[in-house]
N, C-alpha and C positions, 0 to 999 in steps of 0.2 A: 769334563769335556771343555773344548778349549772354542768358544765361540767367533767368529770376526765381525765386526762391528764398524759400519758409517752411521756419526752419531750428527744431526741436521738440529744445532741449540736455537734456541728463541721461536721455535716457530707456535702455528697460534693453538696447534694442543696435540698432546702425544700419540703416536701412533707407530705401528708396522708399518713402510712403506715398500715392500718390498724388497729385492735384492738389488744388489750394486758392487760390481765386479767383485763377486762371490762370499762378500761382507751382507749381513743381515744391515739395511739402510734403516734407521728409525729416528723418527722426529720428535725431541721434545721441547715441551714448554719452556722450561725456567732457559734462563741465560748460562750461556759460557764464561763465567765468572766464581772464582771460591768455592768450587767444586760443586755449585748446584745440579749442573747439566750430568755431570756424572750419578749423582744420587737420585735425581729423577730419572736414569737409566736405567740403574739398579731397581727402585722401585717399579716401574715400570715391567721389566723382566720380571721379576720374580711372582707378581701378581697376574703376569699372560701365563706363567708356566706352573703357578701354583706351589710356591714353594717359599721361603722364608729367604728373607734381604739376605742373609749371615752365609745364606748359602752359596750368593753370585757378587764374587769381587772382581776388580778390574785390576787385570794381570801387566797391562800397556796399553800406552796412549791416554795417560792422565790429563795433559794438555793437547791433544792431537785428536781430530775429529776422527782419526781411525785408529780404533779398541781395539783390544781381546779381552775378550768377558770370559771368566771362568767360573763352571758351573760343577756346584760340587757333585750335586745329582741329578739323575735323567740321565737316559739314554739320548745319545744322538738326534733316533730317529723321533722322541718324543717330543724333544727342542725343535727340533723341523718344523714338527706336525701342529703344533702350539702356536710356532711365527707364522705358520701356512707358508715355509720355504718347499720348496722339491725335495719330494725323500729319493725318487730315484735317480 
C-alpha cells in the first residue's frame, strides 16, 4: 500500500500528528539533513504498525517534506487503524 506522508523534521520528539490535507502529518526528532529525518520516519512507522524497517521504503519525496511511504504489508484499513486516521 502506497501511504501519503507530511513529514514535521527537528521537532522535540516523534509523534502521529494527525492528518493534513489527506497526507498522514507526523513529527520527528532528528533533523532534515543526510537522510536522518527519513530513517527516523521509517523507524517510527514500522514500530506504530508492528512490522519490520525492510518492509516500509520511501517511494518520493527524499528531499521534500511530502512522502509516499510504501508499505509492503498490512492492509489499508490496519495502517489507518495503527495511525488512528479515519477508516471510513
Amino acid at each position: 500500500m502506497l501511504l501519503p506522508v507530511k513529514v514535521v523534521p527537528g521537532a522535540s520528539r516523534t509523534r502521529f500528528m494527525g492528518e493534513w490535507e489527506g497526507r498522514a502529518k507526523i513529527a520527528v526528532a532528528a533533523p532534515a539533513e543526510g537522510g536522518k529525518a527519513n530513517k527516523a520516519l521509517i523507524a517510527f512507522l514500522a514500530k506504530r504498525l508492528g512490522v519490520r524497517k525492510n518492509t516500509i521504503a520511501l517511494k518520493s519525496g527524499t528531499t521534500s517534506p511530502l512522502k509516499t511511504i510504501r508499505i509492503d504489508r498490512g492492509q489499508a484499513e490496519q495502517v489507518r487503524a495503527a495511525l488512528g486516521l479515519d477508516v471510513g
